[in-house]
Structure formats: C-alpha cells, structure tokens
C-alpha positions in Angstrom: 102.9 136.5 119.7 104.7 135.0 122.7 101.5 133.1 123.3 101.1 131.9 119.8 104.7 130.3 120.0 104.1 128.5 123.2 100.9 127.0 122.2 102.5 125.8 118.9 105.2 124.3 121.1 102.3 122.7 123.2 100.7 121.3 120.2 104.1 119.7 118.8 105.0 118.1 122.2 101.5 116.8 122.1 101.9 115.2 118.5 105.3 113.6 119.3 104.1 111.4 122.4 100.9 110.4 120.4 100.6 106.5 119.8 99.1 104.8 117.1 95.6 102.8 117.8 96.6 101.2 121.4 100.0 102.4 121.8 101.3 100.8 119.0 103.5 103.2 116.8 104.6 106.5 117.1 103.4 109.3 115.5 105.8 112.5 114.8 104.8 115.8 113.3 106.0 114.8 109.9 103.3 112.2 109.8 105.8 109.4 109.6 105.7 105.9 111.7 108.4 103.7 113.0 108.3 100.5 114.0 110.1 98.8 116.7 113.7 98.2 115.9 114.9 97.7 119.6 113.1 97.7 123.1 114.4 99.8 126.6 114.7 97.1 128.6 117.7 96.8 131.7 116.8 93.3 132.2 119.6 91.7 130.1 116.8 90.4 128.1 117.8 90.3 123.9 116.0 88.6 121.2 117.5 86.4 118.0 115.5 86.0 114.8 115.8 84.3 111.8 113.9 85.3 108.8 112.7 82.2 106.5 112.6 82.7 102.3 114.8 80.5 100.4 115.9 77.4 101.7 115.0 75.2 105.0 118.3 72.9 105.4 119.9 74.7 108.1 116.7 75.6 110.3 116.6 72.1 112.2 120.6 72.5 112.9 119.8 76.2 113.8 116.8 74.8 116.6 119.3 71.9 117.8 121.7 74.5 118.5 119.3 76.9 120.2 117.8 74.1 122.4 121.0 73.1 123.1 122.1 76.6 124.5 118.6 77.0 125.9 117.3 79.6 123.4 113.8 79.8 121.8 114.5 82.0 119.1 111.8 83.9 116.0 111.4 82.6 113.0 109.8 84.9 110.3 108.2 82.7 107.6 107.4 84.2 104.2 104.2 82.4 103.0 105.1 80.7 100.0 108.3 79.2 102.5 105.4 78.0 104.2 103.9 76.4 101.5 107.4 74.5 100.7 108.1 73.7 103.9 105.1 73.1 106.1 106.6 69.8 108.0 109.4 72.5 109.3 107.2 75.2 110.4 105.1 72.7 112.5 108.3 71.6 113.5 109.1 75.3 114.8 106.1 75.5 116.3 106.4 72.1 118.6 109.7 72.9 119.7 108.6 75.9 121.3 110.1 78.1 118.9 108.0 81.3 117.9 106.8 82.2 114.6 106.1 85.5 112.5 105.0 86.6 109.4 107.3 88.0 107.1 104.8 88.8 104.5 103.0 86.4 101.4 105.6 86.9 98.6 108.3 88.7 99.5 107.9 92.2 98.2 108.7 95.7 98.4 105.4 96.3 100.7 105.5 100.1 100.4 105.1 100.0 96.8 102.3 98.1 97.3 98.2 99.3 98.2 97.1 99.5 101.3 94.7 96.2 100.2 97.7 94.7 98.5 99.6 94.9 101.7 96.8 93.2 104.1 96.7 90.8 101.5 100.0 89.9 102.2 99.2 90.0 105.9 96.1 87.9 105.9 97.2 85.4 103.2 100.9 84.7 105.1 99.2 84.6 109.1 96.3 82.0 107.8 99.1 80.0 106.3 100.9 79.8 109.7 97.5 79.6 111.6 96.6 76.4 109.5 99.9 74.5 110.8 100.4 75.5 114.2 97.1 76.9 115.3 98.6 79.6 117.0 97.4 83.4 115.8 100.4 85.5 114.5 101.2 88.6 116.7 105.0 89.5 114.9 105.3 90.9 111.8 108.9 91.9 109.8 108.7 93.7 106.7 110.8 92.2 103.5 113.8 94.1 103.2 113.0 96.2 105.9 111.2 98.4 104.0 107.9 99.9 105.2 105.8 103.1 105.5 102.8 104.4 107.1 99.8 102.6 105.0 101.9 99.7 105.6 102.7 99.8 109.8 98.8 101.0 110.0 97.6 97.8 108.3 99.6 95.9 110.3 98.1 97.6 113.3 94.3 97.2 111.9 95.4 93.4 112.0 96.6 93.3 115.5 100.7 93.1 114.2 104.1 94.3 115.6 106.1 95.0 113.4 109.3 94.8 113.8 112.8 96.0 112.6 116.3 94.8 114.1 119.1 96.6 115.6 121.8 94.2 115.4 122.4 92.9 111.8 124.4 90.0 111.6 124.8 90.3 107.6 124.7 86.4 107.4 122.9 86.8 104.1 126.3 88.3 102.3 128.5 85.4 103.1 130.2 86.6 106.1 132.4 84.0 107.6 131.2 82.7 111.4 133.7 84.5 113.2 132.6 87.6 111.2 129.2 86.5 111.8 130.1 86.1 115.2 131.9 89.4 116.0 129.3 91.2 114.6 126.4 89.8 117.0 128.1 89.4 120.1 127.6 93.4 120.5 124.2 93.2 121.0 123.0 94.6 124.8 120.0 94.6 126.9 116.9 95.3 124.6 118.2 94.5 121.2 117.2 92.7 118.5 119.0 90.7 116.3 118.8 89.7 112.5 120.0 86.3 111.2 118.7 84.4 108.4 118.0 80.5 108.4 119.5 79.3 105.6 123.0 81.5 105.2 126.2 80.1 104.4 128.0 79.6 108.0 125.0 80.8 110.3 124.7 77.4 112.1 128.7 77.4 112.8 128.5 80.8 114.6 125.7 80.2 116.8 127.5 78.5 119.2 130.7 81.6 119.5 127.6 84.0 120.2 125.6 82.3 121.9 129.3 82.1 124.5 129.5 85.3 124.0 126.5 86.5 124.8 126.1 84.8 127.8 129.4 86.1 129.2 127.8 89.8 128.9 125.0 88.2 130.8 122.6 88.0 128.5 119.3 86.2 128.2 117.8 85.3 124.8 114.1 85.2 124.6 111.6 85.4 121.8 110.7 89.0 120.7 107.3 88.4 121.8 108.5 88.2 125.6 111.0 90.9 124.8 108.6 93.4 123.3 105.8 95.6 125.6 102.2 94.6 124.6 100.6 97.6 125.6 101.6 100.8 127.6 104.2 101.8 125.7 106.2 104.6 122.8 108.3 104.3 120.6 110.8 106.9 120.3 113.1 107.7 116.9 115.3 105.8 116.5 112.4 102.9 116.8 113.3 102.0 120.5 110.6 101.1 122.2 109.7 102.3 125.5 107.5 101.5 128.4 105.2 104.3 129.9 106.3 104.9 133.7 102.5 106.0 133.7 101.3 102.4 133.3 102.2 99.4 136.0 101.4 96.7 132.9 104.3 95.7 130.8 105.3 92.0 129.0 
C-alpha cells in the first residue's frame, strides 16, 4: 500500500513538470493547458501590448509616444484589421514595433474546431506575413478565451500564446489617470494589456510610461521578454526558465 501511494505521487510530480511539444505549455493532471500570462524574470524587464480590432486612429499617436519614451511595444492584429488597415501595420512593422496575431475574425476560439481554429491562425499570420515579411511567433486569443485544442494548435504552428497580467481596462472607458493607476503596478516580468484605439489610451501613456520608469522599469516587446525554449509554465501561467538549461531569450 505504502508503495502504491508513493509511486502515484511519483507519477503526479512527473505529470505536473511535463511541457507541451518543446517546452511550450504546461501540462497538469487534469489535462488542462495555460498559456503564458506573465514571465519570472528579476531583470526589470516588462512588456506593453496593444491589441488591434476596431479602429486605427490612435495607433500612430500610440507609436509617436512609445518612440518618444523609447518603447517598442506589441501590437496584436486581428486579420480583417489587417485588411482595413494594411498602410498601418507596415507602418508598425518599419518602426520597429512588433506584431502578433490576434486571430482571423475575432471569435470565441474555443467554441471553435480544432481546423476552425488553425484556420484562424494560418489565415491572420499570412495576412501579416504578406505586409511585413516577417513570420508571426505571438499569438493572443480574442477575449482571452482559450483551451487545450486551441494552445495545441497554436503550438503545431510554432505560436506563443499569450495572456496578460496587468489589465489596463482601457476598452471600458476608463479615464487616463484611471488608466494610468491601474498600469503603473506592473513589476519585473509582467505583461500588460492596452488596446489601440480606446478612448484616453494615448493621454495616459505618457503618466505610465513616468511611472514605470521610476520603479525602474524597462519596456521591451514580449518576444524579448518571453523564454524561447528551456522553460515551464507554472499555474497561474507564469512562465519560468529551467535552472537546468544555460539558454534563455
């Protein structure tokens, strides 16, 4: 009996460190998948992102005051955003600004097929590839909404996906100090959520980008935030490199 229990506990420590095809997401005992919401970093490193559906008039004020602070943010760009606005995305892409998907159409992707869903990965990342020639490595679900066929086609298609941990609730009309108040607690490793066209997102920029920069912190894009490889991801969908492996990004 006492053998029995502590090879089940074996077994269940195994499952809970196992990683998805090359490290990428981790796997539990229940079966379920998280993607990465924040990374374990002690650099002072932070990302800003700004996802892309409806609306493009704020997203050159947005890069004017990025550049302006020094801060190459993410965009994520829903396909048919794309489609409307193509002079913009190449514009994100020339000003050194980095770009992910954030799906074809907007939907709920985990009511959706597994083929439904890389359709909506393939279609949006050829869009982008078209205009800026550069693959697509980022991928953010609409809504935040996800499950495991979803994050495992991502995967098959060489994706990170990724969540936020700081939400700036732009998109309900928050003023910019509100805006502002809500960001500026974002530390070492986190990853923030703004959107490019909400009501007074390009007059709080500046108050967090002073704020952040008091804490000490350096704003790069979530692909130079995020580990590549030799990695897990914990719960709460912090991601976390493997003291194992010498090789992180």
């Amino acid at each position: 009996m006492k053998q029995t229990v502590i090879a089940v506990a074996v077994t269940l420590v195994c499952v809970l460190l196992i990683c998805g095809m090359g490290g990428y997401a981790q796997v539990y005992a229940n079966g379920r998948e998280v993607p990465i919401y924040c990374v374990d970093r002690s650099d002072n490193f932070a990302s800003i992102s700004f996802d892309a559906a409806w609306g493009a008039d704020k997203t050159r004020q947005i890069m004017d005051v990025c550049d302006s602070y020094g801060v190459k943010a993410t965009f994520f760009l829903v396909g048919f955003w794309v489609d409307k606005y193509p002079e913009v995305v190449a514009e994100i892409h020339s000003r050194g600004f980095e770009i992910g998907t954030h799906s074809a159409t907007h939907p709920q992707m985990s009511k959706l097929t597994e083929a439904q869903c890389r359709e909506e990965l393939t279609v949006s990342c050829k869009k982008i590839f078209e205009i800026t020639g550069q693959p697509v490595e980022l991928f953010r679900p609409p809504f935040g909404d996800y499950n495991n066929v979803l994050l495992n086609v991502a995967k098959g298609l060489g994706l990170y996906t990724i969540q936020w941990s700081v939400d700036s609730l732009d998109w309900k009309g928050l003023s910019a100090k509100e805006i502002a108040e809500r960001v500026q607690r974002a530390q070492s490793g986190d990853i923030i959520l703004c959107h490019n066209n909400s009501d007074h997102i390009v007059e709080a920029l500046p108050a967090v980008f002073e704020a952040l920069k008091l804490k000490g912190l350096k704003l790069v894009p979530i692909g130079q935030l995020i580990y590549k490889q030799g990695y897990r991801i914990d719960g709460s969908g912090k991601q976390i490199a493997d003291v194992t492996s010498s090789t992180t990004v």
